[in-house]
Structure formats: structure tokens, C-alpha cells
C-alpha positions as CSV (number, residue, x, y, z in Angstrom):
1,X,44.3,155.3,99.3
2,X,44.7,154.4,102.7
3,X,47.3,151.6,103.4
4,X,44.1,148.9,105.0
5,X,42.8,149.3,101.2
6,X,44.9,146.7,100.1
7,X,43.3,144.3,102.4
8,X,40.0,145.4,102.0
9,X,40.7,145.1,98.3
10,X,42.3,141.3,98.5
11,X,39.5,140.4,100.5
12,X,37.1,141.4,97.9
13,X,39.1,140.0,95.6
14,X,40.0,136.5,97.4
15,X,36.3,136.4,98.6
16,X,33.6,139.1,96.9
17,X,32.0,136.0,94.9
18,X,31.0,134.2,98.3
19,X,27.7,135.3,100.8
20,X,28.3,134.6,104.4
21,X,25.5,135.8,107.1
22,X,26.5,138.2,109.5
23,X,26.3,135.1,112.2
24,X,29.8,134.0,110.5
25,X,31.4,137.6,110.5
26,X,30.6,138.2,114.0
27,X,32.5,134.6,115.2
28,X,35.4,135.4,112.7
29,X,36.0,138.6,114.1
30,X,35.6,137.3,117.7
31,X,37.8,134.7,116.5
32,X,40.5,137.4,115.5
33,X,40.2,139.3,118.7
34,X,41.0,136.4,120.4
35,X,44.3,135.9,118.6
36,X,44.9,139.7,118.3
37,X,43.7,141.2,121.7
38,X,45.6,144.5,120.6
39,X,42.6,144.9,117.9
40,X,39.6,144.7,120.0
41,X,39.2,148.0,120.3
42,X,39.1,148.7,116.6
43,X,37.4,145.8,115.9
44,X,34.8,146.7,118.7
45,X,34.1,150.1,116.7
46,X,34.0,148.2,113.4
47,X,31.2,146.2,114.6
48,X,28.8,148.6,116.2
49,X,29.4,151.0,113.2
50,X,28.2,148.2,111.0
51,X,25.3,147.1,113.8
52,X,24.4,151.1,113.5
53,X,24.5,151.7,109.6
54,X,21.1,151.8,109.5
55,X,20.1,154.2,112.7
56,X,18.5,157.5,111.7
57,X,19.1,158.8,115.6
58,X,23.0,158.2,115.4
59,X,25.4,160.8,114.1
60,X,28.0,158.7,112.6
């Protein structure tokens, strides 16, 4: 298990139950950047891997 697993699992824990649109994600994790500038890079990555998932033309 990779040490981010714990939060990924709290999260789904804490908050699996609830629906959000992707709308919300996008301004929380803007929202993050903002406070942790050090992240935008990964964060960055996160979001065009998840804006990508479904491209056939992409190697992942």
C-alpha cells in the first residue's frame, strides 16, 4: 500500500456516501493549489488524467 492510501481511504470513508459534480472537485482542488502552490504540479497531472480517462488516442 502506498502511504497516499490512507487518505484516499479516509476520504472514502469520511465522504464515499456523498455525490458532488466534477464542477465542485475542480474549485476544491483549485482551492488547494492556492493554499499549497508546492502541489500544483501533481495536482495538475491528477486532473488531466481524470479529464483523459476516457480517451482511446492517449497512452496512459
Amino acid at each position: 500500500m502506498y502511504f497516499t492510501d490512507r487518505g484516499i481511504e479516509e476520504l472514502e470513508k469520511r465522504r464515499g456516501e456523498e455525490e458532488v459534480s466534477l464542477a465542485w472537485l475542480a474549485e476544491q482542488l483549485r482551492t488547494f493549489v492556492d493554499l499549497n502552490p508546492d502541489f500544483e504540479v501533481p495536482v495538475e497531472r491528477l486532473a488531466t488524467w481524470l479529464a483523459r480517462l476516457d480517451d482511446e488516442d492517449d497512452d496512459i
